[in-house]
C-alpha positions in Angstrom: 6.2 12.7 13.0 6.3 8.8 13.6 9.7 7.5 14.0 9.2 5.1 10.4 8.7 8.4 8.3 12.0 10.0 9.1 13.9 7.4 9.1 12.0 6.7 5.6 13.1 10.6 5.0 16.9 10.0 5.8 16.8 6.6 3.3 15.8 9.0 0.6 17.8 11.7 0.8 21.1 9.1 -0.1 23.1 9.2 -2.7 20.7 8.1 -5.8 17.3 8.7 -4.4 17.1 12.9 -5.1 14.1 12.3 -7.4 12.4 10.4 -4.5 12.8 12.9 -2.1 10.8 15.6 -4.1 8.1 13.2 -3.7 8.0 11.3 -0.4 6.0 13.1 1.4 3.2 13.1 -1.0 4.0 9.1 -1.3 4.1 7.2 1.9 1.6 4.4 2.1 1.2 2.7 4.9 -1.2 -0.6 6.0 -4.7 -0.8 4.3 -6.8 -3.8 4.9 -8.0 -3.3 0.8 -6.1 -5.1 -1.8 -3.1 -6.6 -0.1 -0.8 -3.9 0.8 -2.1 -1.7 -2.4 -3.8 1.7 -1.4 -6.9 2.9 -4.0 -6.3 5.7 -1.9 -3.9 8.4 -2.8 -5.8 11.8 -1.9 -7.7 11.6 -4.8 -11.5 12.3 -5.7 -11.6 8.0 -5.1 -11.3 8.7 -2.1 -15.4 9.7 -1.6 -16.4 6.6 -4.6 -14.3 3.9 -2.7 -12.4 3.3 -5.9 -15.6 2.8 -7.9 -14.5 3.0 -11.5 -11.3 3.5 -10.9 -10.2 3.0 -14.2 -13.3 4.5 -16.4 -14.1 7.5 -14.4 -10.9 10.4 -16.0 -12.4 13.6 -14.7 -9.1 14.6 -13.5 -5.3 14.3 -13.8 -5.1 11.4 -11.5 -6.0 9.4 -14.8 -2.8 9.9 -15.7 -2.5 6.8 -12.5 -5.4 5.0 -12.4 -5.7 4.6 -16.4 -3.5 6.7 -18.4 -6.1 6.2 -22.0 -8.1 8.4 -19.8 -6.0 12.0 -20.7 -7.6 11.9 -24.0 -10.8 12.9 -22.1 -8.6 16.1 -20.5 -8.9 19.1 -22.4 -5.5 21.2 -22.3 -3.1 20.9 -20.2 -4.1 19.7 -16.1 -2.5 19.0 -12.9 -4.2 17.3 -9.8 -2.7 17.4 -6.4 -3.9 15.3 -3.6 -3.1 15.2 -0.2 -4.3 13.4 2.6 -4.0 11.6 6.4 -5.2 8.1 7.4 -5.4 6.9 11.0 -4.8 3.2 11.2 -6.6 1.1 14.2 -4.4 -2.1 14.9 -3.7 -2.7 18.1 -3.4 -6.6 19.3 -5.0 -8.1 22.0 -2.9 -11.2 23.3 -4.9 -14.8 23.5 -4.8 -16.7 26.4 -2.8 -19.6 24.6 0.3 -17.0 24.4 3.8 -17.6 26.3 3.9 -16.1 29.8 7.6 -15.6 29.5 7.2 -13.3 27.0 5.6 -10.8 29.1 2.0 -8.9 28.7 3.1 -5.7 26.4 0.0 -5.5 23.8 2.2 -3.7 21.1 1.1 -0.3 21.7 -0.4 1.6 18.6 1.5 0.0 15.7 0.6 2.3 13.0 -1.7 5.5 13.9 -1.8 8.7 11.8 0.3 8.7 8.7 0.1 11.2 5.7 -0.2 10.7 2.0 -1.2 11.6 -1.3 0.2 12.1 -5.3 1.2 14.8 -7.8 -0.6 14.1 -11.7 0.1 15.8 -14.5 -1.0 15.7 -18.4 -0.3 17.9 -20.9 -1.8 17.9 -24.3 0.2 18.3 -27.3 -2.9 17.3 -29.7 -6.2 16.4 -28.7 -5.8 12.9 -29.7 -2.3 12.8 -28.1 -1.3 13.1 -24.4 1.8 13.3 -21.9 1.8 12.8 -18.6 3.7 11.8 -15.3 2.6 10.7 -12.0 4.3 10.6 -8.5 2.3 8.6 -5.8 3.2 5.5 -3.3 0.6 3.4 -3.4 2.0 0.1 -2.0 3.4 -0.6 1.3 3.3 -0.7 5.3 4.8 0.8 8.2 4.5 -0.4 11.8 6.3 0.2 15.2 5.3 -1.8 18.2 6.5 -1.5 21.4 10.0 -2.7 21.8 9.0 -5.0 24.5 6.3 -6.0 23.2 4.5 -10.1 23.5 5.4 -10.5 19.5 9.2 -8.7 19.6 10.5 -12.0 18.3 8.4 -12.0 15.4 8.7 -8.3 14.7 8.9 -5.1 16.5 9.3 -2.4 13.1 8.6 -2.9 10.0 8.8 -0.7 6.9 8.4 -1.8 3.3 7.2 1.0 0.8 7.0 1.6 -3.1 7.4 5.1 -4.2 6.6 5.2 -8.0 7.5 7.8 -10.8 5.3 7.3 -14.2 5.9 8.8 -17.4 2.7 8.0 -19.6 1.5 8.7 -22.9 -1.9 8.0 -24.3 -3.1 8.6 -27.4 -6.9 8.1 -29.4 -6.8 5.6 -31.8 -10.7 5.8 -32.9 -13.1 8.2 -32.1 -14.8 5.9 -29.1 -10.9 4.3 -28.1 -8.1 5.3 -26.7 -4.9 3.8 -25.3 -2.3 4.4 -22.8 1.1 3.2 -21.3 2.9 4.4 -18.2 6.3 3.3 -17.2 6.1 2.2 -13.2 9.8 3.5 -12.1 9.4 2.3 -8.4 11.5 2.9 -5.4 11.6 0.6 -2.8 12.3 0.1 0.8 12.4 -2.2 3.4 13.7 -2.0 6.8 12.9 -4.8 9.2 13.7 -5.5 13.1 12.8 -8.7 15.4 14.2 -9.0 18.5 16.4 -11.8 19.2 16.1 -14.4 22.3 19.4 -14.8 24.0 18.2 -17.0 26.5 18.4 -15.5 29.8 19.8 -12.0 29.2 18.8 -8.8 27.9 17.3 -9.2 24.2 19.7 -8.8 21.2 18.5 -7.6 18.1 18.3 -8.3 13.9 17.9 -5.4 11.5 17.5 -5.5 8.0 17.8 -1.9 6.1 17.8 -2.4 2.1 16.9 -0.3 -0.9 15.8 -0.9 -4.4 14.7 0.1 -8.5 12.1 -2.0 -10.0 10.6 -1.0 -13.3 7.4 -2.3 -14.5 4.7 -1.4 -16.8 1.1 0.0 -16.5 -1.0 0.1 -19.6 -4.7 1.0 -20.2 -7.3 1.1 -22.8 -10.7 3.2 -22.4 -14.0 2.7 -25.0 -16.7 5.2 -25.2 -19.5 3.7 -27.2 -21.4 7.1 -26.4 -21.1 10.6 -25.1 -22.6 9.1 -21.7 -21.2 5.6 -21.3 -17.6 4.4 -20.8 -15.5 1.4 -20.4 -11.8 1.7 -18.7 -9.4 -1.6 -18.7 -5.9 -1.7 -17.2 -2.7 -4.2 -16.6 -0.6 -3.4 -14.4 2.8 -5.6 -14.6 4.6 -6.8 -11.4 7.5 -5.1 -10.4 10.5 -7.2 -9.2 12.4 -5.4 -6.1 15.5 -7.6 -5.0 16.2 -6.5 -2.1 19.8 -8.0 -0.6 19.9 -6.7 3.2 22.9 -7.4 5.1 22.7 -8.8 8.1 23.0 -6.1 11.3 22.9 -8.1 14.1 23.5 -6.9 18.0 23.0 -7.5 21.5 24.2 -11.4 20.9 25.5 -14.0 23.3 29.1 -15.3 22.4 27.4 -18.6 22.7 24.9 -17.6 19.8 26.9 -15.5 17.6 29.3 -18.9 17.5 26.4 -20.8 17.0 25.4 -18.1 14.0 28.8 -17.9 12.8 28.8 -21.7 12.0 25.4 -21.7 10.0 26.7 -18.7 8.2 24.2 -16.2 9.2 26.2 -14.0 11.3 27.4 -11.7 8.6 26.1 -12.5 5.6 23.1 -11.1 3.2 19.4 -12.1 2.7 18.1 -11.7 -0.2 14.3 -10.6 0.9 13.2 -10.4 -3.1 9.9 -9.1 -2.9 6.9 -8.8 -6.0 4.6 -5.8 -6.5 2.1 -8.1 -7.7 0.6 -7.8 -11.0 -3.1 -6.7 -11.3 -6.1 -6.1 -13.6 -9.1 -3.5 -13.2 -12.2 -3.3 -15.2 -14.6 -0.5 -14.7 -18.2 1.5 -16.0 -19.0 4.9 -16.0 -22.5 5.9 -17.0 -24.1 8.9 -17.0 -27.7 8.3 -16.3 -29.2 12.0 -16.9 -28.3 15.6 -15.7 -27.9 14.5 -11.8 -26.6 11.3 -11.4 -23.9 9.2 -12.7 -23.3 5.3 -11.9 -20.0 3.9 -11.8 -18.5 0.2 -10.9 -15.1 -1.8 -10.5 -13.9 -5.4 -10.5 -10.3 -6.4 -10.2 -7.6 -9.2 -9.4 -4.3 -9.1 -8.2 -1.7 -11.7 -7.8 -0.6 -11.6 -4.2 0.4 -15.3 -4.2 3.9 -14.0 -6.1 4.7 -11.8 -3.7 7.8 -13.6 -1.8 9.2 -13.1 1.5 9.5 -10.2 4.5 9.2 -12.1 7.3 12.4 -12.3 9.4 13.1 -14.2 12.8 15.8 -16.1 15.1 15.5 -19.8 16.6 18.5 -18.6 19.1 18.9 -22.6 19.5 18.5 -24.0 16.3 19.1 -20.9 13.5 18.4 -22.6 10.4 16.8 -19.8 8.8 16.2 -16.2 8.9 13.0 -15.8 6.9 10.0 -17.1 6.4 8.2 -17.4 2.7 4.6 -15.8 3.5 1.9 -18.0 1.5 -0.2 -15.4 0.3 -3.7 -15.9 -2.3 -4.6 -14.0 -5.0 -7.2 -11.6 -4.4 -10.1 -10.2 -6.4 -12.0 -6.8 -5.8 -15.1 -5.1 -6.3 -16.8 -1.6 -5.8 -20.2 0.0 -7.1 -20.4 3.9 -6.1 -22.5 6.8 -7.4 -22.3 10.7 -8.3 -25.2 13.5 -7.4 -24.7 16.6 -9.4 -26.3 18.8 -6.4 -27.8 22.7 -8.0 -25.0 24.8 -8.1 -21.3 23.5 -8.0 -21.1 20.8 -6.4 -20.7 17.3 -7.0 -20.8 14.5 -4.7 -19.7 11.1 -4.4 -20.2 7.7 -2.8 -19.2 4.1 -2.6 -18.9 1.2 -1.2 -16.4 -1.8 -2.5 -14.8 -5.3 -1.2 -11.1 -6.8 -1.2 -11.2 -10.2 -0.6 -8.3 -11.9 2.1 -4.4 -12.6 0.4 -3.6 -14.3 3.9 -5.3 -16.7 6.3 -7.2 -15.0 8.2 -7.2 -17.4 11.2 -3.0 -16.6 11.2 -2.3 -13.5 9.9 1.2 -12.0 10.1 2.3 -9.3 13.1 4.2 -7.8 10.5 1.4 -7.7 7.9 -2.4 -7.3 9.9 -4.2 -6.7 6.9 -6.6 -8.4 4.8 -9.9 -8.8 3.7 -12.1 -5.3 4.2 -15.0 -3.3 3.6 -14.7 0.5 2.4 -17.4 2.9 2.7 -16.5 6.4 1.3 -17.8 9.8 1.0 -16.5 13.1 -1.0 -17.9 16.6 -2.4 -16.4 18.4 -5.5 -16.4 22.2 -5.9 -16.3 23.6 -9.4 -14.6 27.3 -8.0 -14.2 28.5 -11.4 -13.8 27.2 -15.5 -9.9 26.6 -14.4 -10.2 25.2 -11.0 -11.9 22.6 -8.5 -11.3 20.7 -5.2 -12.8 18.2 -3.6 -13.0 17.1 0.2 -13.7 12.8 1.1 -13.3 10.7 3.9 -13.6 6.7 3.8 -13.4 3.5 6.3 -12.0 0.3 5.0 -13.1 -2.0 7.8 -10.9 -5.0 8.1 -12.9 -7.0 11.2 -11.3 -9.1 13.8 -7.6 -10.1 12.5 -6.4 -14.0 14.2 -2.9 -14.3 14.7 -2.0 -17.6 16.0 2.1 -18.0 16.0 3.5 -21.4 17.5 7.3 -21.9 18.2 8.9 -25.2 18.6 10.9 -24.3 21.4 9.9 -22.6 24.9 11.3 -19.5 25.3 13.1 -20.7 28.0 15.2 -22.8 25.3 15.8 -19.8 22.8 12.4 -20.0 21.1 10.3 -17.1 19.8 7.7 -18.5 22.2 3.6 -19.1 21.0 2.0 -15.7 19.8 -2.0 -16.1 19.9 -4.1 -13.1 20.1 -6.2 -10.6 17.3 -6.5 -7.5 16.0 -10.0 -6.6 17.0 -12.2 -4.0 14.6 -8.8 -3.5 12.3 -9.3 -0.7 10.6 -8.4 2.6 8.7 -9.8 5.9 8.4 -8.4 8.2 5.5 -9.3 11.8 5.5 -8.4 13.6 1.8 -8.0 17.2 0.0 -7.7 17.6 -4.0 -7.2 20.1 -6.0 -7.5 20.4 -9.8 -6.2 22.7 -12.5 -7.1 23.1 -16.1 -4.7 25.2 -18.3 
């Protein structure tokens, strides 16, 4: 298991986090160049449409996520379970224009396999009245480079997840709408470590290890003008998480640690407040006869809210220790299809775009994602009246990712030296399982 998930697993098992722990494994997210750092994918059916109406499509539990009007479509009670892997391609190929003195180390693998998923449940107590909850982490990263690697002084791990717990409730206010509201109860962490230059000796080290509540609010309203045609709307609020990290500092010169002492960032805390950005998501369902079914997505998110995670030591001039990422809004799209095949089986396709939150001539080592491509692929299985599972794989291809760091010191002087190089092909595979109930 990579080193990021247990220490992840020991974070949650503190005092205050036993409802996360029931739910981490099903919940860790990890970089996706699609939306930000938000995942569509969470080892649902999705996974095979490539989000394609996300918010209209309510054949299953995971509704009670993606757009919780949509239980009033769900006969009973159901559950939905999905579970799934993702292989992440990142690795960095250094440019030319990069400092010699800070060696030839490429990074390594950063991210590779990491596992995921979500737990949905609604329960019907009239049929123009649901319950539900939700447990899934669908924002976040996690990388580990190589200690020593070209970039160490920008960032050798990084973790920053959101694991979030939603009550919902939805009810039918006419016979064609509906409308729902989930409470977002999200659990955050970040943990965060850049090497430090100590000019001449052995590298010291900065860590950052904080934890966090936000609460925000998801709410969704779905019109059927007909038995074959539907419309699903959702706002999803931003979620504050204020992370205050102490400083953990280690490895310093007596020369620097004086020098950090006197700009009062020896022992001290940063307050890293980060914004789950806020979102919308329109989407189309139509069922054109017995066979086939088109569906269709466009959304927006506000990344240019989101605040600051970068972290980093000038070991002869420390002004600062982080670094306020300037991140643009970003806007989404995704058409996909459904074949009704003889027999039981269903399957789904898709293909959608996320347009770039960061430069992408100068992306961040800590964050190499950003615009992408997905392409997916799934089959259903109707097994019996009470029960169904699905199989789906998809690509979200993220191209060739510029990172293009300049310091204004040699590293020679205590600078984090010139970091030029790319991520080529960045990329991530996800492989998924469901499984549906009706009760």
């Amino acid at each position: 298991m990579n080193v990021r998930i247990r220490q992840a697993i020991r974070s949650f098992a503190r005092p205050g986090a036993s409802l996360a722990v029931a739910a981490l494994a099903a919940a860790l997210a990890a970089p996706a160049n699609a939306g930000g750092l938000f995942l569509y994918e969470i080892g649902t059916a999705d996974v095979g449409l490539a989000s394609a109406g996300y918010t209209a499509r309510a054949q299953d539990a995971s509704t009670v996520f993606t757009n919780p009007a949509g239980m009033t479509r769900l006969e009973g009670t159901q559950a939905t379970a999905g579970a799934q892997v993702l292989y992440g391609n990142f690795e960095f190929s250094i440019g030319q224009a990069t400092s010699a003195a800070l060696g030839g180390d490429s990074g390594g693998k950063p991210v590779g396999w990491f596992p995921g998923g979500g737990f949905f449940y609604s329960y019907s107590v009239s049929p123009d009245l649901k319950l539900g909850f939700a447990s899934t982490g669908n924002f976040g990263l996690a990388l580990k480079y190589d200690s020593d690697w070209v970039g160490r002084y920008y960032v050798q791990e990084g973790t920053l997840l959101g694991i979030s717990f939603l009550p919902t409730i939805a009810f039918r206010a006419t016979p064609q709408l509906s409308v729902g509201v989930a409470l977002n109860t999200m659990y955050g962490l970040l943990q965060n470590q850049v090497a430090v230059n100590t000019i001449g000796g052995p590298d010291g080290q900065l860590k950052l290890d904080a934890h966090k509540w936000g609460v925000g609010a998801n709410v969704g309203v779905l019109y059927e003008p007909s038995q074959s045609t539907r419309f699903g709307l959702t706002w999803n609020s931003q979620v504050k998480l204020d992370f205050a990290a102490p400083t953990e500092f280690s490895g310093l010169s007596k020369n620097l640690e004086t020098l950090l002492a006197a700009r009062g960032s020896l022992n001290t805390t940063l307050d890293m407040g980060v914004n789950v950005p806020q979102g919308v998501n329109a989407s189309f369902f139509h069922q054109v006869d017995d066979r086939w079914a088109l569906l269709g997505s466009v959304g927006w998110q506000q990344w240019s809210k989101f605040g600051q995670v970068e972290i980093g030591v000038n070991s002869n001039d420390p002004q600062s220790l982080t670094k306020d990422l300037d991140f643009k809004d970003t806007w989404h799209a995704a058409a996909g299809a459904q074949y009704r095949m003889s027999g039981p089986w269903l399957l789904n396709f898709g293909v959608a775009y996320d347009s770039e939150f960061q430069d992408n001539s100068n992306v961040s080592p800590l964050l190499p994602v950003n615009a992408a491509w997905r392409f997916g692929l799934g089959a259903q299985k109707e097994e019996s009246r009470t029960f169904n599972w699905g199989l789906a794989a998809e690509y979200a291809y993220g191209g060739t990712l510029d990172v293009n760091r300049s310091s204004d010191l040699p590293v020679a002087l205590g600078g984090r030296g010139n970091l030029v190089g790319s991520y080529k092909d960045a990329g991530v595979l996800f492989l998924s399982a469901n499984f549906n109930w009706k009760f």
